[in-house]
C-alpha positions as CSV (number, residue, x, y, z in Angstrom):
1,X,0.0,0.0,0.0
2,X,1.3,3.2,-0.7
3,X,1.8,5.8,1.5
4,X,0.3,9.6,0.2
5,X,2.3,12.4,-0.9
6,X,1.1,15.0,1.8
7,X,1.4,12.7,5.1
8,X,1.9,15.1,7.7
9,X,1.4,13.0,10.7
10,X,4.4,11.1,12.5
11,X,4.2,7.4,12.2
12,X,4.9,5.5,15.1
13,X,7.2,2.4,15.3
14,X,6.3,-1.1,16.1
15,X,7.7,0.1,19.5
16,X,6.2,2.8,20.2
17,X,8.8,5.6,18.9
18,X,7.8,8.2,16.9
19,X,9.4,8.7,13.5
20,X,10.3,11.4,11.0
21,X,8.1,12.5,8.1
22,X,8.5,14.3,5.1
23,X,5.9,15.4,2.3
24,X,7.3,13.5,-0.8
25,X,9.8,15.6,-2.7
26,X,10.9,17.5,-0.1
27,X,13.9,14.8,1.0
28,X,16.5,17.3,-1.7
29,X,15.6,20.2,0.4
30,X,15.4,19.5,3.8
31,X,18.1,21.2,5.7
32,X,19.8,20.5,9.3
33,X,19.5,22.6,12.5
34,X,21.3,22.7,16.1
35,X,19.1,23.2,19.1
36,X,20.1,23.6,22.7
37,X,18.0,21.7,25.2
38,X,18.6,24.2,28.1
39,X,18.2,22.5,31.5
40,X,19.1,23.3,35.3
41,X,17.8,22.2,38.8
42,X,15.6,24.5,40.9
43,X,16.3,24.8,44.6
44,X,14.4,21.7,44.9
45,X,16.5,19.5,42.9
46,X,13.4,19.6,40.0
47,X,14.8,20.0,36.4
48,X,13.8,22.9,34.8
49,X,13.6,23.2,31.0
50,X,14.0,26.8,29.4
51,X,11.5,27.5,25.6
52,X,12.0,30.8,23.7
53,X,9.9,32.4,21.6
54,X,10.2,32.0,17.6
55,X,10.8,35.7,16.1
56,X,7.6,35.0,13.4
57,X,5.9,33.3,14.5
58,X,5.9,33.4,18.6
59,X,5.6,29.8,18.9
60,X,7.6,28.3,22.0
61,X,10.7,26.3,20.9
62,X,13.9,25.4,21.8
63,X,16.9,27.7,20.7
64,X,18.4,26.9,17.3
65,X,20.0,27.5,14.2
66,X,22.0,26.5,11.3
67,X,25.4,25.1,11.4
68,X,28.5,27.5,11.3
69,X,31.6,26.7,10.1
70,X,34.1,25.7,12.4
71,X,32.2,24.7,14.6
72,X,30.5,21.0,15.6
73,X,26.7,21.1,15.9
74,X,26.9,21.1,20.1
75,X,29.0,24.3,19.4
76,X,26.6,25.6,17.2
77,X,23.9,25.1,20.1
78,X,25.3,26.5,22.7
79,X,25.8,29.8,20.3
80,X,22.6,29.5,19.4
81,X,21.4,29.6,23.5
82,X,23.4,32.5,24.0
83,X,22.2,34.3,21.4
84,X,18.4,33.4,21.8
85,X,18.1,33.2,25.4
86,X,21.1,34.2,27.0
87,X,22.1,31.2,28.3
88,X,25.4,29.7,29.1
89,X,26.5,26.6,30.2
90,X,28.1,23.2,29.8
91,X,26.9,21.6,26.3
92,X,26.8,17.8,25.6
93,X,28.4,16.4,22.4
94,X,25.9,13.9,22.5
95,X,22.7,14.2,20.5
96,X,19.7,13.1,22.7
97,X,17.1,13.5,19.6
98,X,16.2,14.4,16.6
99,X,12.6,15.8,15.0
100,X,11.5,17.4,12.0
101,X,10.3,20.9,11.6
102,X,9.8,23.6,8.9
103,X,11.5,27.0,8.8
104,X,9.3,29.4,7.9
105,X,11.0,31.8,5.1
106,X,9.8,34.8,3.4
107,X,8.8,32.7,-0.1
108,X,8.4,29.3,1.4
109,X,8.6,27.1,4.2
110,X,11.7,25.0,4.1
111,X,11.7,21.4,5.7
112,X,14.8,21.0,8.6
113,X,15.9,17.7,10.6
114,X,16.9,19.6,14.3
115,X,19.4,17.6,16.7
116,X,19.1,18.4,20.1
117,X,21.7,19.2,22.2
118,X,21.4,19.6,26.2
119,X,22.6,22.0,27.9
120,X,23.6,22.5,31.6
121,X,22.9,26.4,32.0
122,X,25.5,27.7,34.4
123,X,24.8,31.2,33.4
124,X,21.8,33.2,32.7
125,X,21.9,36.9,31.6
126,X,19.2,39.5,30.8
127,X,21.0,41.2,28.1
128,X,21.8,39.1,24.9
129,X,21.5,39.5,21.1
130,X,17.8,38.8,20.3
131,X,16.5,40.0,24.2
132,X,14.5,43.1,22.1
133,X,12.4,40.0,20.2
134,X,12.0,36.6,22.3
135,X,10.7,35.5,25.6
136,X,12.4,33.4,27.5
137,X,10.4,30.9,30.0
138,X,11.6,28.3,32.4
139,X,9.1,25.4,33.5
140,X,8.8,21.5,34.1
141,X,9.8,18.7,31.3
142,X,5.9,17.9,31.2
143,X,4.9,21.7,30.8
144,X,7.4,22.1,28.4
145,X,6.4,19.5,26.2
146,X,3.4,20.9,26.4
147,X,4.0,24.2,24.7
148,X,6.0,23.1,22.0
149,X,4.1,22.5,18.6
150,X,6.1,19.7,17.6
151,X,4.8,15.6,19.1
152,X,8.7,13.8,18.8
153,X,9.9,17.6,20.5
154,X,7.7,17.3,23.0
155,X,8.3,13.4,23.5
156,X,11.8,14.3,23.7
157,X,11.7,16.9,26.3
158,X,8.8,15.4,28.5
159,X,11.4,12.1,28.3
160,X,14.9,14.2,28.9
161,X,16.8,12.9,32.0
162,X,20.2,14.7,32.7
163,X,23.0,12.9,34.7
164,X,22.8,13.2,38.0
């Protein structure tokens, strides 16, 4: 049986895993994005999850962006923390997930694969490149996955658990 063209919906596995989707076509243009998975404990020991706003759309994601050169994706991350959310930390060079997304562009909307990247936020600061045009929010896993548009994001974050 074959599938259609314009399946938007993530299929899920035999076990239980979600999987990436792409409209047919689309595999020649889909691009790749770093995102930081920004974490810390409370004074309760509770891990906290930080979202930022999306400058077009004011959606709540994680921070991210396009690779740069000379620099390996957790690099490119962490960057992209700092500059989205002023955030600083200790980054991870180990991907804990992956989802699909689309980047809204002025002509079209271009498909991207985003790796996740956590990071252990050891600094926060209130003055960073894009302050003037996100938010910046800190809540639980659950509430986090929540807000995020994206099912495999929010799986991901709801299912996140640092080292101890």
């Amino acid at each position: 049986m074959k599938r259609p063209a314009t399946l938007k919906r993530l299929a899920r596995t035999k076990r239980g895993g979600l999987s990436l989707r792409l409209r047919k076509g689309e595999k020649r243009e889909v691009r790749a994005q770093f995102a930081a998975l920004c974490w810390k404990r409370n004074d309760a020991g509770k891990i906290k999850v930080c979202l930022v706003t999306s400058r077009m759309t004011q959606r709540w994601i994680l921070p991210k962006g396009w690779p740069m050169a000379d620099k390996t994706p957790s690099q490119a991350a962490a960057i992209e923390a700092w500059e989205e959310a002023g955030l600083v930390g200790i980054v991870s060079e180990h991907c804990v997930g992956v989802y699909s997304d689309r980047k809204v562009l002025p002509t079209r909307r271009l498909p991207v694969v985003v790796m996740i990247y956590p990071l252990e936020v050891t600094e926060e600061h209130d003055i960073f490149p894009e302050h003037a045009q996100r938010d910046r929010i800190w809540m639980s896993r659950k509430k986090a996955a929540k807000r995020v548009p994206d099912p495999l994001l929010a799986k991901i974050i709801r299912e996140f658990d640092p080292p101890t």
